[in-house]
C-alpha positions as CSV (number, residue, x, y, z in Angstrom):
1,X,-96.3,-1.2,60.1
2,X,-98.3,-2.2,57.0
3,X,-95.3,-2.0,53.9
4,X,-96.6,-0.8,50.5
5,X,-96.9,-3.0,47.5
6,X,-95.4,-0.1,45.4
7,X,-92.1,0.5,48.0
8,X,-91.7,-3.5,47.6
9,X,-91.5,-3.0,43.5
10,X,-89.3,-0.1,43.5
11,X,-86.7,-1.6,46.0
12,X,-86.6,-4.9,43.5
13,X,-85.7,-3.6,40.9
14,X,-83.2,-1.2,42.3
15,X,-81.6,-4.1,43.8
16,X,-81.5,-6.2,40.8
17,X,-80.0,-3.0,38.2
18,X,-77.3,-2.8,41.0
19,X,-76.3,-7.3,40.7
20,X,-76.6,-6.3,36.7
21,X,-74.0,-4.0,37.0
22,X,-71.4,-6.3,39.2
23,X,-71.8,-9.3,36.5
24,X,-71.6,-7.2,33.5
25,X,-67.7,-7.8,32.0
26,X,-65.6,-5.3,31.8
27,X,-65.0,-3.0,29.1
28,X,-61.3,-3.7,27.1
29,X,-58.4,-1.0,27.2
30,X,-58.2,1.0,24.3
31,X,-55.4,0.0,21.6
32,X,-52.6,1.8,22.2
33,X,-51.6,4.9,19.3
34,X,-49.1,3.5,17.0
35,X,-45.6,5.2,16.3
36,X,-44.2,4.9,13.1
37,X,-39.9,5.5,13.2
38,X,-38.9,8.4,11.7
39,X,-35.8,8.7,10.5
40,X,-33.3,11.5,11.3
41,X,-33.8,14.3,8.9
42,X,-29.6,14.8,8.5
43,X,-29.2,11.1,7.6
44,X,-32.3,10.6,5.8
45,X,-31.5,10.7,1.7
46,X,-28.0,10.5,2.6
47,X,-28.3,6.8,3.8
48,X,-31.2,5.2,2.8
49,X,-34.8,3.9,4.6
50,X,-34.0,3.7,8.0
51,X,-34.5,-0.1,9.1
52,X,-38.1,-0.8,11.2
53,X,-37.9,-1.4,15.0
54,X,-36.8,-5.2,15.6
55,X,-35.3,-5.3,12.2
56,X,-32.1,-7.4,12.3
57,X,-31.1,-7.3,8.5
58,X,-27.5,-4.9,8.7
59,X,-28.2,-1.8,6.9
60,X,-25.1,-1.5,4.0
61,X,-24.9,-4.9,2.2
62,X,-22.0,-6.2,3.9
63,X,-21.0,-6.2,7.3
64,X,-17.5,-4.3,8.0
65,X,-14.6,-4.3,10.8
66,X,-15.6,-7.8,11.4
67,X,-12.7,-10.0,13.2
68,X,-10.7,-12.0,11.5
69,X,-8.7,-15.1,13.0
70,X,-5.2,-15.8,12.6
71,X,-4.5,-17.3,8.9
72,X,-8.1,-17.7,7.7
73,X,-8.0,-15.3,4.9
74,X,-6.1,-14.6,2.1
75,X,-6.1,-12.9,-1.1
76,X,-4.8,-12.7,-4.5
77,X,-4.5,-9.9,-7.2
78,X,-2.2,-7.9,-9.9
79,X,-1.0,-4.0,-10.3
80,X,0.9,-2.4,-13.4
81,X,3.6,-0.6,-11.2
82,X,6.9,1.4,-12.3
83,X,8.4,-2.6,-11.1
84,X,6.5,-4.1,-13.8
85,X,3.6,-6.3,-14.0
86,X,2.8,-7.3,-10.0
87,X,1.2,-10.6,-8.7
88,X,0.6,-10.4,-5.2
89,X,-0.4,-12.5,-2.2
90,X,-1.8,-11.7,1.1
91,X,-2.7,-13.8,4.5
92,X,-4.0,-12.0,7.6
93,X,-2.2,-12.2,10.9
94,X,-4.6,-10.7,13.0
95,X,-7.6,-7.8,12.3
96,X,-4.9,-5.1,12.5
97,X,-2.2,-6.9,10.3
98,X,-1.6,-8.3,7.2
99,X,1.5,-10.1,5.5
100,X,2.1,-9.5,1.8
101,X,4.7,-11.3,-0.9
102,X,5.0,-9.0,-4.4
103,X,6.8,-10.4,-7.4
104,X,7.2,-8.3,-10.4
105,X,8.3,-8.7,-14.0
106,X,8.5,-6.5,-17.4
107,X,10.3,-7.3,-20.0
108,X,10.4,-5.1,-23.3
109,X,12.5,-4.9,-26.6
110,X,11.7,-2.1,-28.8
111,X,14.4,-3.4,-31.6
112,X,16.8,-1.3,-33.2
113,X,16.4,2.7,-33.6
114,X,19.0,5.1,-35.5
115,X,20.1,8.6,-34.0
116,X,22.8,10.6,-35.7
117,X,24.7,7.5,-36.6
118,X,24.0,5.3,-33.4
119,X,22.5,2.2,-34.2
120,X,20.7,1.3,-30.9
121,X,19.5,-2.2,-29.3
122,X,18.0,-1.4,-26.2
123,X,17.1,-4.0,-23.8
124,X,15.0,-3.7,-20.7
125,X,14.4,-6.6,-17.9
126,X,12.6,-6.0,-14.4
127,X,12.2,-9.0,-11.9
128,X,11.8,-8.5,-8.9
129,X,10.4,-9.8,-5.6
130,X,9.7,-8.7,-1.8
131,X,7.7,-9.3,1.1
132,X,5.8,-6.6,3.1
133,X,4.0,-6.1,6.5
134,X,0.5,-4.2,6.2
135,X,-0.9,-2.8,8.8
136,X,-3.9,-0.4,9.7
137,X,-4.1,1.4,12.5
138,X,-7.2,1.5,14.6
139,X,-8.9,-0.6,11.8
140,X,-9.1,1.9,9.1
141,X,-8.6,1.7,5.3
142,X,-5.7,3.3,5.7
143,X,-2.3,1.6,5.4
144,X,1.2,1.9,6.7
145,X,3.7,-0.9,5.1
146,X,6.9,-1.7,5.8
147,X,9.5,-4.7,4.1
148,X,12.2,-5.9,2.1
149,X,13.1,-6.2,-1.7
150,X,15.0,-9.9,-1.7
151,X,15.6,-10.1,-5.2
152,X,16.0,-7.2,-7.9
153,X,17.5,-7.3,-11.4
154,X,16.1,-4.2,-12.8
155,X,17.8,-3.0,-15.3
156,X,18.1,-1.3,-18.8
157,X,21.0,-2.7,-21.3
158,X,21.7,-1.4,-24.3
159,X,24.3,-1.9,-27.6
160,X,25.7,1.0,-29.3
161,X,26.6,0.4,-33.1
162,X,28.7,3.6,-34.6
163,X,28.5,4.1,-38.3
164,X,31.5,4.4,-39.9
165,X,33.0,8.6,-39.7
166,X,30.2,9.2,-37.5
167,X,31.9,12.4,-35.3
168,X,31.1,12.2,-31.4
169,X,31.8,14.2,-28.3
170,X,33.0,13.1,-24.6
171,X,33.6,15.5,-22.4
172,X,34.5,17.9,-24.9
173,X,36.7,16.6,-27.1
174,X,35.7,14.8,-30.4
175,X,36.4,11.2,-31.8
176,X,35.5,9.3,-35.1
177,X,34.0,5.8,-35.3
178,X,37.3,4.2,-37.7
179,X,36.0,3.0,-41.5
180,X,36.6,-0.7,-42.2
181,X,39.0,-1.7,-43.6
182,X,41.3,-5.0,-44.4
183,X,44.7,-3.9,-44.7
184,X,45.5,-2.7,-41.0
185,X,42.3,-4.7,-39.6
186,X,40.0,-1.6,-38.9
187,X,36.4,-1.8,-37.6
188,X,33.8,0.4,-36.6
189,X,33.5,1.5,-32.9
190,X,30.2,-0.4,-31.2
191,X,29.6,-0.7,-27.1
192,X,27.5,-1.4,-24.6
193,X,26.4,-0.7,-21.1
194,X,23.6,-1.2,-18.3
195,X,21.9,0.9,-16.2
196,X,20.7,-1.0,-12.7
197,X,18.5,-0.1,-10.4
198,X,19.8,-2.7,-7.6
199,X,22.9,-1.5,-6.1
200,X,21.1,-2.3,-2.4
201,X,19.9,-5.8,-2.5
202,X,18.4,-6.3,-0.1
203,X,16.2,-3.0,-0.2
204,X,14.1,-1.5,2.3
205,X,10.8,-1.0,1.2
206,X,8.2,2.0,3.1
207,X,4.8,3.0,1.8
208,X,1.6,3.8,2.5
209,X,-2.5,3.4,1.0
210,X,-5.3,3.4,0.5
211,X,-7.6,0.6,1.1
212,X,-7.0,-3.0,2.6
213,X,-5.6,-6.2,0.6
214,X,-8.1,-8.1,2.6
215,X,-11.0,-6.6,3.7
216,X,-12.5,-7.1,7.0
217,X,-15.8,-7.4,5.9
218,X,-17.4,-10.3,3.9
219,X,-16.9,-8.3,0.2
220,X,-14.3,-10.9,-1.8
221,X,-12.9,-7.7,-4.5
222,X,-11.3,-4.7,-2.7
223,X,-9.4,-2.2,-4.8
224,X,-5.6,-0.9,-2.6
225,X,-3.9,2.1,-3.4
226,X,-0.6,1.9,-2.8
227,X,2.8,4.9,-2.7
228,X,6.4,4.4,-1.6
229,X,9.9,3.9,-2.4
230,X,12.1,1.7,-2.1
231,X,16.0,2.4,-1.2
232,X,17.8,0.9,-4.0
233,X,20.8,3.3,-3.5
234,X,22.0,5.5,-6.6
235,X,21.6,3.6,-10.0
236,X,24.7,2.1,-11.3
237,X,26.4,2.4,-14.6
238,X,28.7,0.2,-16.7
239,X,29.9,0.2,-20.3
240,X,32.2,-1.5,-22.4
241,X,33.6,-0.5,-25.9
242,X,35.3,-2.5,-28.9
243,X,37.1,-1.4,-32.5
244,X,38.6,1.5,-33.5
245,X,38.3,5.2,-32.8
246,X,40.2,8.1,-34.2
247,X,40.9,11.6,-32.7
248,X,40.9,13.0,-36.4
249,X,38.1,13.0,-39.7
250,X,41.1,11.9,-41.9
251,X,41.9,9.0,-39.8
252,X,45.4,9.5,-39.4
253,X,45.5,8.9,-35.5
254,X,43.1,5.7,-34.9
255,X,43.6,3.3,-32.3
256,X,42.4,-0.3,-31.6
257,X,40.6,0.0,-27.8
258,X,41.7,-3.0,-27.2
259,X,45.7,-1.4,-27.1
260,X,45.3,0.4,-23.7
261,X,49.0,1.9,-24.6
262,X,47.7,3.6,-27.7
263,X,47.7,7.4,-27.4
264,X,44.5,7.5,-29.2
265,X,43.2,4.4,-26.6
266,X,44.0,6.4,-23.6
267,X,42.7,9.8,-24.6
268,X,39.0,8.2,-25.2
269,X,38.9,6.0,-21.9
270,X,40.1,9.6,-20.1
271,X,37.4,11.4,-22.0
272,X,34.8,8.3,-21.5
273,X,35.4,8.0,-17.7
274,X,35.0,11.9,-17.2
275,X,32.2,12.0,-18.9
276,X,30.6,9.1,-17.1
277,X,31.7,10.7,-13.5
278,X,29.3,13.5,-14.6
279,X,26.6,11.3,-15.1
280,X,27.1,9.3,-12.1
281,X,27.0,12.5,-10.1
282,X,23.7,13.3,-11.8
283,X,22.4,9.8,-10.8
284,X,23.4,10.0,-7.0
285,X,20.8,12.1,-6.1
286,X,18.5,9.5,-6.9
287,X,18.7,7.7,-4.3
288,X,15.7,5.2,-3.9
289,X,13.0,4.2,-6.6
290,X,9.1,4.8,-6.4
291,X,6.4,3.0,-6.5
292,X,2.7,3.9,-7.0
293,X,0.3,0.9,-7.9
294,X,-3.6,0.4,-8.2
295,X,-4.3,-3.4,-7.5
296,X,-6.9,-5.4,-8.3
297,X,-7.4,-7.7,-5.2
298,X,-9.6,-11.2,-4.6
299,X,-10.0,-12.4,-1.1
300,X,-11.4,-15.8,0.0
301,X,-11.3,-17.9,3.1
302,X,-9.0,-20.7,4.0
303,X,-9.9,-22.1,7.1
C-alpha cells in the first residue's frame, strides 16, 4: 500500500511534541503559606510579645526555680527590726533549704528628762544573735523558719533621781524623797532598775515570709519579708533604791534604806515589792517578743 507524504508529516511531529513533553523538567512545588504565631489573647498584654518559633532567649529576664548545689550560694543583707539594727548571713543547703545566722544591735541614750520631780537617765542596749533554718516548701517564695536566739541582752536600764519633798505613791500609800541635810546625814531618795527581755536564753525562734534570702534564680538583690516571735519568757524586772525616804511632808519619820530595821525602811520595801508584783503580773502575759523585719538581701556565688 502506497503511504501518503502528508500521513508521514503529521505522525512526525506528533511523535516528536510527545519526546518534548518527557524531557521538559518538572514544574517546582509551590512555597508553602507562612504562619505567623499568634499569641494567646488572655496572656497577650499581660505578658509581653510572645517569643518566635525556635526562639531560645527565656522570656522574663532571669531564669527562676533553677537548682542550686549544696554551699554554692550565699548572701548578705541588713533589716531595722524591733531587735535592733540586723546583719544577716545566708548559705543554701539544698534548693528547698537555706541556713541563716542574725546578729542584732541598738543602742540609744536619750539623756536626762524631768517628770514631776523624777530626774530620769534612761539607758537602752539590744544585742543579740541567732541562727535560723529557712525553708520553702515546694519551691515557693514563701517561707517557714525555725531556730534559736544564743545570745540576748536586751534590755532597758534606767536611774531615778528624786527631788528633794517630791511626794510619791506605791501601792497606795505615799512617801517623801528626804531634803539634804548635814547634821543627821540625809540625802535625797535616787534608784534604779532594768527591764530584760531575756529571761529564756536560749530562745526558740518561729516565723514565717515572704520572699527568699537567696533566690533561686540568677537575680543577686532579693527583698524577704519576715514575721515571728521569739519565746523569751515574761520580761523581768529589778530595782534598787538608795537615801532617805519619809512617810510624812514634815519629815519627822525618815529612814536611811539602807537600815532594813527602820520602820520607815520596811513600810517602803512592803509598799515597793507590792507594787512591783502588780506589774509583774501585768508583764506575764507577755510571754514571747515579735519580730517583723524588711531586709535588704545581696546574693553571690561561692563555688
Amino acid at each position: 500500500m502506497k503511504t501518503s507524504p502528508t500521513l508521514i508529516a503529521i505522525l512526525l511531529l506528533a511523535a516528536c511534541a510527545v519526546q518534548g513533553q518527557q524531557d521538559a523538567p518538572a514544574a517546582p512545588d509551590p512555597p508553602a503559606p507562612t504562619v505567623e504565631p499568634v499569641a494567646h489573647p488572655m496572656l497577650a498584654g499581660a505578658w509581653g510579645p510572645q517569643p518566635m518559633a525556635g526562639d531560645r532567649r527565656p522570656v522574663e529576664p532571669y531564669p527562676t526555680n533553677i537548682y542550686l548545689a549544696p554551699w554554692s550560694r550565699m548572701s548578705v543583707g541588713g533589716d531595722v527590726s524591733p531587735l535592733g539594727i540586723g546583719i544577716k548571713g545566708t548559705i543554701d543547703m539544698n534548693t528547698f533549704m537555706d541556713l541563716r545566722g542574725n546578729f542584732n544591735v541598738f543602742r540609744f541614750n536619750p539623756g536626762r528628762f524631768e517628770v514631776e520631780g523624777f530626774n530620769t537617765y534612761a539607758h537602752v542596749q539590744f544585742t543579740s544573735a541567732a541562727a535560723m533554718l529557712d525553708t520553702y516548701p515546694w519551691n515557693s517564695v514563701w517561707r517557714l523558719s525555725a531556730g534559736v536566739m544564743l545570745f540576748n541582752n536586751n534590755q532597758i536600764s534606767g536611774k531615778v533621781d528624786i527631788a528633794p519633798g517630791t511626794q510619791f505613791t506605791l501601792n497606795g500609800q505615799d512617801f517623801y524623797s528626804a531634803n539634804p541635810s548635814v547634821a543627821p546625814g540625809t540625802t535625797p531618795l535616787t534608784g534604779g532598775g532594768v527591764l530584760g527581755f531575756h529571761r529564756n536564753t536560749p530562745a526558740v525562734i518561729v516565723s514565717g515570709g515572704f520572699g527568699k534570702f537567696i533566690p533561686r534564680s540568677e537575680r543577686h538583690w532579693s527583698f524577704p519579708s519576715e514575721f515571728g516571735v521569739i519565746f523569751t519568757g515574761a520580761p523581768t524586772i529589778n530595782v534598787h533604791e538608795s537615801g532617805w525616804v519619809c512617810a510624812d511632808k514634815a519629815e519627822t519619820q525618815c529612814a536611811n534604806l539602807s537600815n532594813s530595821a527602820n520602820p520607815v525602811t520596811i513600810q517602803f520595801n512592803n509598799s515597793l515589792n507590792a507594787e512591783l508584783s502588780k506589774w509583774r503580773r501585768t508583764l506575764n502575759d507577755i510571754p514571747v517578743y515579735p519580730v517583723f523585719s524588711y531586709s535588704v538581701v545581696y546574693s553571690f556565688n561561692i563555688r
